[in-house]
ZANUMI-707894 format. One record per atom (N, C-alpha, C): z, x, y. Coordinates in steps of 0.05 Angstrom, whole numbers, padded with zeros to 5 digits, always signed. Layout:
N
ZXY...
END
This chain:
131
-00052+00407+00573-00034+00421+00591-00036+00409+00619-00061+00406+00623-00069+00391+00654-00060+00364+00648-00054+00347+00634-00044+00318+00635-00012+00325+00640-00003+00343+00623+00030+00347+00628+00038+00361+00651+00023+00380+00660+00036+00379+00689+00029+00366+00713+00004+00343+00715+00006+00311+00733+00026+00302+00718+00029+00300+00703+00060+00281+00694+00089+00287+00707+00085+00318+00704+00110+00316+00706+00110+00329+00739+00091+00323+00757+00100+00324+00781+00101+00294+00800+00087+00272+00782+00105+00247+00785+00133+00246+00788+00147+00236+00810+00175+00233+00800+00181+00221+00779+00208+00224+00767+00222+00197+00749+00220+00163+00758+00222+00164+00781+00230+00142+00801+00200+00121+00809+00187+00139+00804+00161+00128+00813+00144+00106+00809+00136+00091+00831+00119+00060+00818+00102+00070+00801+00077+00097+00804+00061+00104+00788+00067+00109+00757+00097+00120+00760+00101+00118+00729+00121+00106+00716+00125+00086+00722+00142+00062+00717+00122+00047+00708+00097+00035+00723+00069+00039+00717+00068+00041+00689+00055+00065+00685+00050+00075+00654+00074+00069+00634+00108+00077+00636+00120+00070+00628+00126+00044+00609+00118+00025+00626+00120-00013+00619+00093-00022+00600+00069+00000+00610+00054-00005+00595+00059+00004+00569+00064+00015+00568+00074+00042+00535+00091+00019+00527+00113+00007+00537+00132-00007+00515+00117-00033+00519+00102-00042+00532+00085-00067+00521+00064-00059+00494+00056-00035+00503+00038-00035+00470+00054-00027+00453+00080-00017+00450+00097-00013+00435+00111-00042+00421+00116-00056+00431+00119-00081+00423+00098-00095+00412+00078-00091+00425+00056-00101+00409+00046-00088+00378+00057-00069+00381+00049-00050+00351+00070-00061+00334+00091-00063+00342+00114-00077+00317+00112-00100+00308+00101-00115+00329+00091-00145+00326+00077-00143+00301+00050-00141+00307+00021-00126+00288+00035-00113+00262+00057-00096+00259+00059-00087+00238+00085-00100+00223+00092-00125+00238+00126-00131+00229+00136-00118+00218+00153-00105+00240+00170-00091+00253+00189-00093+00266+00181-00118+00284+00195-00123+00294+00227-00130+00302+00234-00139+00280+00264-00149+00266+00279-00118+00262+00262-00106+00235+00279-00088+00239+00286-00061+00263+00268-00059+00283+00273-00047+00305+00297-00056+00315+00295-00090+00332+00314-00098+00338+00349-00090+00322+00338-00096+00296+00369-00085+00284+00379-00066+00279+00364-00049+00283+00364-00011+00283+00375-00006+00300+00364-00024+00326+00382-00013+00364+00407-00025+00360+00410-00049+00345+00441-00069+00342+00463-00049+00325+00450-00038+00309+00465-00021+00287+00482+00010+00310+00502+00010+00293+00509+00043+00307+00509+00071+00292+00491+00063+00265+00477+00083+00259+00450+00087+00260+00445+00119+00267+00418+00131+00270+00402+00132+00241+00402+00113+00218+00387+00115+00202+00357+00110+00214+00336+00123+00203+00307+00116+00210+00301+00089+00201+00285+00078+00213+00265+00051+00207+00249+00063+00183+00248+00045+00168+00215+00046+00144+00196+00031+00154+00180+00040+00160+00161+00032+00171+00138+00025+00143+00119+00005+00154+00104-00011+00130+00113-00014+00107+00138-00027+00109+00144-00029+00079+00153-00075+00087+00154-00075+00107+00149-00105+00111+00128-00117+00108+00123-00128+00093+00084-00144+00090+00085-00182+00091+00070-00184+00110+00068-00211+00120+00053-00230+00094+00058-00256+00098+00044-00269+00072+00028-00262+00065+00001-00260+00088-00035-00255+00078-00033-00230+00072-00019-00209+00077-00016-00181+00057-00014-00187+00025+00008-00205+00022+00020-00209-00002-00002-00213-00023-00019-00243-00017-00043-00252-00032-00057-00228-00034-00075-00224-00054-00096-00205-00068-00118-00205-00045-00128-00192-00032-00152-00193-00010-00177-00201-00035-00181-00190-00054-00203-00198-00066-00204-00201-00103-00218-00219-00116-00217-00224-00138-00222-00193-00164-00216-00194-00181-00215-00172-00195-00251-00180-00214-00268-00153-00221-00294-00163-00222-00278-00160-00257-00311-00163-00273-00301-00169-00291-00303-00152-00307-00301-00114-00297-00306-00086-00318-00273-00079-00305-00271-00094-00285-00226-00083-00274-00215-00101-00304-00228-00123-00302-00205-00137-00324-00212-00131-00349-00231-00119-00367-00246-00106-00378-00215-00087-00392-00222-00068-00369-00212-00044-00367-00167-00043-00363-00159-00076-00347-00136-00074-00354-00133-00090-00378-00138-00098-00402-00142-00115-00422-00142-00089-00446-00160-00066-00443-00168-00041-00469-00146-00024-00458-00139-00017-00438-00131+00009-00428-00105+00015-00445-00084-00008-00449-00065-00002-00476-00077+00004-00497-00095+00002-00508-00101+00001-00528-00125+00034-00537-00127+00051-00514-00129+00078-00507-00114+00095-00513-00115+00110-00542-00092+00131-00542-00117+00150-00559-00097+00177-00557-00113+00198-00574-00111+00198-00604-00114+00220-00622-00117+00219-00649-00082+00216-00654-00063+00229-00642-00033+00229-00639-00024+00202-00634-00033+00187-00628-00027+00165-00620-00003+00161-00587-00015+00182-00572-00001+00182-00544-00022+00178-00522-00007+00169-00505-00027+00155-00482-00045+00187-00466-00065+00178-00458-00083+00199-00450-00089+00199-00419-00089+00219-00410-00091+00216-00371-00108+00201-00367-00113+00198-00339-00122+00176-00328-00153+00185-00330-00153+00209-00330-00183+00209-00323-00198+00207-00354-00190+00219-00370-00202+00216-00405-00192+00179-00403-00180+00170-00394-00171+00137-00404-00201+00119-00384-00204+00130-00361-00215+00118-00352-00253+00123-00360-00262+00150-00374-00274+00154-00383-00284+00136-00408-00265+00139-00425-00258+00130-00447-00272+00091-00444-00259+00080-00425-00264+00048-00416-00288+00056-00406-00304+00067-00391-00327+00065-00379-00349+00067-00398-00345+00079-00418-00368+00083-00448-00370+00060-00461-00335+00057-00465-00339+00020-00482-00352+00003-00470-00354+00007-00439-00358-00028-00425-00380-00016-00426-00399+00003-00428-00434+00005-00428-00434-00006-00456-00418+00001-00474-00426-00004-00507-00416-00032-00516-00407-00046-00499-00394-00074-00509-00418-00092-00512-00413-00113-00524-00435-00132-00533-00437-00155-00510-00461-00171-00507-00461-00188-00491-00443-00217-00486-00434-00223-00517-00414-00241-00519-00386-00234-00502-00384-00208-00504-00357-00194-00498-00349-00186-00471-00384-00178-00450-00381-00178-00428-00386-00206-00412-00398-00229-00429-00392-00257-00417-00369-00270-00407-00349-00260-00429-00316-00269-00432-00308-00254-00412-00313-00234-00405-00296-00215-00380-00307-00230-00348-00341-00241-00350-00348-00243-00328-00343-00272-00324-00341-00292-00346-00329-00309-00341-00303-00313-00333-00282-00293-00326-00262-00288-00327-00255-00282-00297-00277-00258-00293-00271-00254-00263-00284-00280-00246-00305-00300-00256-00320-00314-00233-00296-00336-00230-00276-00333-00254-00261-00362-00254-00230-00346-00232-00225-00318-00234-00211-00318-00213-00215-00320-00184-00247-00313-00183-00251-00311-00155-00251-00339-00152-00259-00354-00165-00263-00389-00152-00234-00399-00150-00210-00380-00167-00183-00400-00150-00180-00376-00125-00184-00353-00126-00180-00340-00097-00193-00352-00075-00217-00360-00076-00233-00378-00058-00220-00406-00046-00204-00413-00065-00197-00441-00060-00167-00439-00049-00156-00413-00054-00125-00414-00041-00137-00402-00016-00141-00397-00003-00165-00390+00015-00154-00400+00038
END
């Protein structure tokens, strides 16, 4: 309440808050930058309709790529997870499905968790290399 009324006994007009003003739309531009945004702001003010911006739904290349390799109980686990149904033969929630994969991969054989970890060390080494 004490910040809004120094504010608002600044004039409109004022170097002091013209000041603050320029700063606000410099980090404001800087935030659209950072979140590419930018474009579509611009075309939002060009447009003469008030539809809203979507915001984060633009993702820059290095978004695109995977940040990190999948280990080798994720690929494990997307490889069985079709293959997870009940006695009905219908798919089962996530949490009995993910249960369900966490028992197998303790009970799987060593041949079987080689193939998976050979699997993940061979994705991380091309994630490493597109790098």
């Amino acid at each position: 309440k004490e910040l809004a009324r120094l504010w608002s006994e600044i004039a409109e007009n004022d170097e002091e808050r013209q000041k603050y003003q320029d700063m606000a739309a410099a980090d404001k531009k800087r935030y659209e930058v950072e979140m590419g945004l930018e474009n579509a702001v611009e075309e939002a003010n060009k447009s003469t309709t008030t539809s809203k911006i979507k915001r984060g739904k633009k993702q820059t290349a290095a978004k695109k790529t995977k940040s990190r390799a999948m280990s080798a109980y994720m690929l494990f686990c997307s490889e069985k997870r079709k293959s997870i149904v009940d006695e009905k033969g219908e798919k089962l929630p996530f949490g009995e499905t993910a249960k369900r994969l966490a028992q197998m991969w303790k009970e799987c054989d060593e041949h079987t968790r080689a193939r998976f970890q050979d699997q993940a060390a061979e994705e991380k080494k091309k994630l490493l290399q597109s790098s």
